[in-house]
C-alpha positions in Angstrom: 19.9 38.2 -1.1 16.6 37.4 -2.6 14.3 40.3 -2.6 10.9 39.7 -0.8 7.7 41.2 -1.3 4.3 41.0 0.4 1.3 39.5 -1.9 -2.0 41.5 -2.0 -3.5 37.9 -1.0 -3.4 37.8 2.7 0.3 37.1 4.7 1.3 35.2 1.7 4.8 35.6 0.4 6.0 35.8 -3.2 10.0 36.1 -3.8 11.8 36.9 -6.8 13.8 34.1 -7.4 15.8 35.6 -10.8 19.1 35.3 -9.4 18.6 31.4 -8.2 20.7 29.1 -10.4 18.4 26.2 -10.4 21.5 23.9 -11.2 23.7 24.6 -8.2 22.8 21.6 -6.8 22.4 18.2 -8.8 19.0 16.7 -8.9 18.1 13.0 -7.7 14.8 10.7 -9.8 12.3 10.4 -7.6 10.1 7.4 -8.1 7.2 6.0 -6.2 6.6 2.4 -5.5 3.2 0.5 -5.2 2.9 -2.2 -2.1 -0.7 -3.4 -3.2 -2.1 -6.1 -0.9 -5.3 -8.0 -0.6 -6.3 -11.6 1.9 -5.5 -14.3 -0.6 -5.6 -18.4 0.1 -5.7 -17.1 4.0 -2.4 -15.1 3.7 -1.8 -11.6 3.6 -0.3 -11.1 -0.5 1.5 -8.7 -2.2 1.6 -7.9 -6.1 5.2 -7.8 -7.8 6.1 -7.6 -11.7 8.7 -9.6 -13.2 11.2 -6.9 -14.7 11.8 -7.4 -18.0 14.9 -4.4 -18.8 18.0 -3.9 -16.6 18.6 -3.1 -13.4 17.9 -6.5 -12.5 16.0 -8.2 -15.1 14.4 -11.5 -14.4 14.1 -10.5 -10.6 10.5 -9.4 -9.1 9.8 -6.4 -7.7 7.0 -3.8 -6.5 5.5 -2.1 -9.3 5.6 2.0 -9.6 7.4 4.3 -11.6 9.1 7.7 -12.4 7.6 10.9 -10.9 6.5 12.3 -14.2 7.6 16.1 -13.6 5.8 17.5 -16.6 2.5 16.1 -15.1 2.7 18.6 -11.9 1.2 15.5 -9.8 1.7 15.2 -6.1 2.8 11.9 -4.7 -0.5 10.6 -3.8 -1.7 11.0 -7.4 1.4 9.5 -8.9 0.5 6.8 -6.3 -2.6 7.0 -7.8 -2.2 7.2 -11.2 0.4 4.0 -11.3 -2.1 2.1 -9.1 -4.5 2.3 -11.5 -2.5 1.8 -14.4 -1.2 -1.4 -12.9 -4.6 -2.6 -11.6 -7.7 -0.9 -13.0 -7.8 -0.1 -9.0 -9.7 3.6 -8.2 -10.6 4.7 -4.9 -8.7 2.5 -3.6 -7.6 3.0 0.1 -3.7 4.4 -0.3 -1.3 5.8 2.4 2.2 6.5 2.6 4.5 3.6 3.9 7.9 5.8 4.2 10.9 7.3 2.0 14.0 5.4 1.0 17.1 7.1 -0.3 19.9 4.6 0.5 22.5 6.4 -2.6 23.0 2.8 -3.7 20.1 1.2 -4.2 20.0 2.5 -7.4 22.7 1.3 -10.1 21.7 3.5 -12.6 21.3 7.2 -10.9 20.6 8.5 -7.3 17.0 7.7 -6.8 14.5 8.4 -4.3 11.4 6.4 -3.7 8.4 6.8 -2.1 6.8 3.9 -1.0 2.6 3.6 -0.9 0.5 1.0 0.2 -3.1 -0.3 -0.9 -4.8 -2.2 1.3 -7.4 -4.3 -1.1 -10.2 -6.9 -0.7 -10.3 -9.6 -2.6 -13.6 -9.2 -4.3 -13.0 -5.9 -5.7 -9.7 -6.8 -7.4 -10.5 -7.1 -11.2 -7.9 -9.9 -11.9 -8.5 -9.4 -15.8 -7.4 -5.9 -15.9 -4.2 -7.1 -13.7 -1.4 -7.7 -16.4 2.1 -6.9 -17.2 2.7 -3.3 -18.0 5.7 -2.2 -21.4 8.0 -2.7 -19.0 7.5 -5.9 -17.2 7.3 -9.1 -17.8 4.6 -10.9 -15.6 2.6 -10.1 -12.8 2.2 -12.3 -9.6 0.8 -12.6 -5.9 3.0 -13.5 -3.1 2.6 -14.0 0.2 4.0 -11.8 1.8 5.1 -13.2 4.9 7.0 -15.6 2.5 8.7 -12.1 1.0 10.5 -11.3 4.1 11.3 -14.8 4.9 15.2 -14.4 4.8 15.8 -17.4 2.6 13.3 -16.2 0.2 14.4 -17.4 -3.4 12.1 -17.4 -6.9 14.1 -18.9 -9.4 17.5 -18.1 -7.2 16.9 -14.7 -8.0 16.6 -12.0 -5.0 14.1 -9.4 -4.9 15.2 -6.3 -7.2 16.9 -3.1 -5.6 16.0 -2.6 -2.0 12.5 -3.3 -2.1 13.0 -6.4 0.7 13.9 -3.9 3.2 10.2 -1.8 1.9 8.7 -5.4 2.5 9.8 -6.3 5.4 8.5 -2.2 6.6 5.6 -2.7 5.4 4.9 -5.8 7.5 5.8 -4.3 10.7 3.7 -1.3 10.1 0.6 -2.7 9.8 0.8 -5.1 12.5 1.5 -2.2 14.9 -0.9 0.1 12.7 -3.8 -2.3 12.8 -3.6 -2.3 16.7 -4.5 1.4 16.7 -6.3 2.2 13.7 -9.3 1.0 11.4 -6.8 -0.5 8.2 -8.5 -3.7 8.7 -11.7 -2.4 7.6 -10.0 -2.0 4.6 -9.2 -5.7 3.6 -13.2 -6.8 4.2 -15.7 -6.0 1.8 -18.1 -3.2 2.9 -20.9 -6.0 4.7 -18.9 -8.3 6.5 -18.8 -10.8 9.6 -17.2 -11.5 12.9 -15.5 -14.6 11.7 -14.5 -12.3 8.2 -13.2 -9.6 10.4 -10.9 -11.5 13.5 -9.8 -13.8 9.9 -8.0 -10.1 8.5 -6.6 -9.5 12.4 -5.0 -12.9 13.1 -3.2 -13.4 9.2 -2.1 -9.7 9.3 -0.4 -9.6 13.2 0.2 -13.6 13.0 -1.1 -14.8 15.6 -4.7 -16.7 17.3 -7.1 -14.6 19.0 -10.0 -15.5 21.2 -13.2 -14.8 20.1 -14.9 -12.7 22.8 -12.2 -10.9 23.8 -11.4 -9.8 20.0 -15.2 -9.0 19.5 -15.3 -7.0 23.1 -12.1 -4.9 22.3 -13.7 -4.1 18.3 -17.1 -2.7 19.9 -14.9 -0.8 22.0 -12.8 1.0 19.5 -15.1 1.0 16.8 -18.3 2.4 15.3 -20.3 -1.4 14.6 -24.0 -1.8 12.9 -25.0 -5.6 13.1 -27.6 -5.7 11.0 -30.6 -8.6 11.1 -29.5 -12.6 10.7 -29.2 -13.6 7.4 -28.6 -17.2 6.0 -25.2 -18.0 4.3 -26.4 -20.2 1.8 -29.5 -22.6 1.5 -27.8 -24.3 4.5 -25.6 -23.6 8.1 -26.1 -21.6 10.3 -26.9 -17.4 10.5 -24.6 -14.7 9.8 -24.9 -11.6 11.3 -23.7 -9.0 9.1 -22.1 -5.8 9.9 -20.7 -2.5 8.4 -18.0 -0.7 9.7 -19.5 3.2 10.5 -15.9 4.9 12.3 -13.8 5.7 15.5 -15.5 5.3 18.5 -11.9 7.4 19.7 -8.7 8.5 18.7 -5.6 5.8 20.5 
């Protein structure tokens, strides 16, 4: 039995671990995959690479990579790290979509992923930093509500490993997420309007919603400024602007 010893530093603990045999147990990869979206063409898209190397080469898939063990990282800043080597993309909203260790979804080894998502407007993508990494291909948009269709087909080639399934996750969680929390927010640029905002709501949970009664239930929920009418354009009629400022509550 392992010997333990109090540390000086408070109730911390500090065991000597010189009897552990670190290779008792066989050791999965752990990877991390990116689920970056943005409001594209009035549909909710999702980036994917074209592989270009085996396991499934030719098919599209989410980008991310191998936790890099060397680099001590957490999760979030491998999430990070690979988001911005994909994109250009920094602060970029990112949140943790859900683990998948199905022991076949990998050919090669047994791997692990974590999935992440990025929740992106459109005007703060830089589209000429977007490119294919060493090892893909190409890099696309999709809709994604296209992606979980179930005949979903580019070039009769299926979407690579399990990453569907993460898809088709990732979907459901934001359309019950976005009824209780402020993701939204994160697919408008910072100064928005009404007709901006209910646009993000209705593409997301797919589906119409009335006007009034979307606006009521917002100023409910949510921290709103409205600032002064502005014109959109040298013609048409005022926008009021607003900025999202927090939780009015916790749901």
């Amino acid at each position: 039995m392992s010997e333990i010893k109090k540390s000086t530093e408070g109730s911390e603990l500090k065991e000597d671990l010189s009897n552990y045999n670190a290779d008792t147990y066989k050791k999965p990869s752990v990877t991390v995959d990116l689920l970056i979206c943005t409001i594209l063409n009035d549909e909710l898209n999702l980036l994917l690479i074209k592989r270009k190397y085996p396991p499934f080469k030719d098919h599209w898939a989410l980008p991310g990579g191998f936790v890099d063990i060397d680099r001590e990282e957490t999760l979030e800043q491998t999430a990070n790290r690979e988001l911005e080597e994909e994109t250009g993309l920094k602060g970029i909203f990112v949140s943790q979509l859900k683990s998948y260790g199905d022991p076949r979804r990998d050919p090669r080894l047994r791997v692990i992923t974590v999935a992440y998502y990025a929740l992106v407007p459109y005007g703060k993508i830089p589209y000429g930093k977007i490119r294919a990494q060493d090892d893909a291909k190409e890099v696309a948009w999709f809709s994604l509500e296209r992606l979980v269709h179930p005949h979903f087909s580019e070039e009769k080639k299926p979407l690579a490993f399990d990453h569907k399934i993460i898809i088709t996750d990732l979907l459901k969680h934001l359309r019950d997420k976005m009824s209780v929390s402020p993701i939204a927010f994160e697919l408008v640029p910072e100064k928005f309007t009404w007709p901006n905002l209910q646009k993000v709501y209705e593409i997301v949970l797919g589906k119409k919603l009335v006007a009034p009664n979307f606006r009521q239930l917002i100023k409910a929920r949510y921290k709103i400024v409205e600032e002064s009418s502005q014109k959109k354009g040298k013609t048409g009629r005022p926008a009021r602007f607003l900025t999202y400022c927090g939780t009015k509550k916790v749901f």
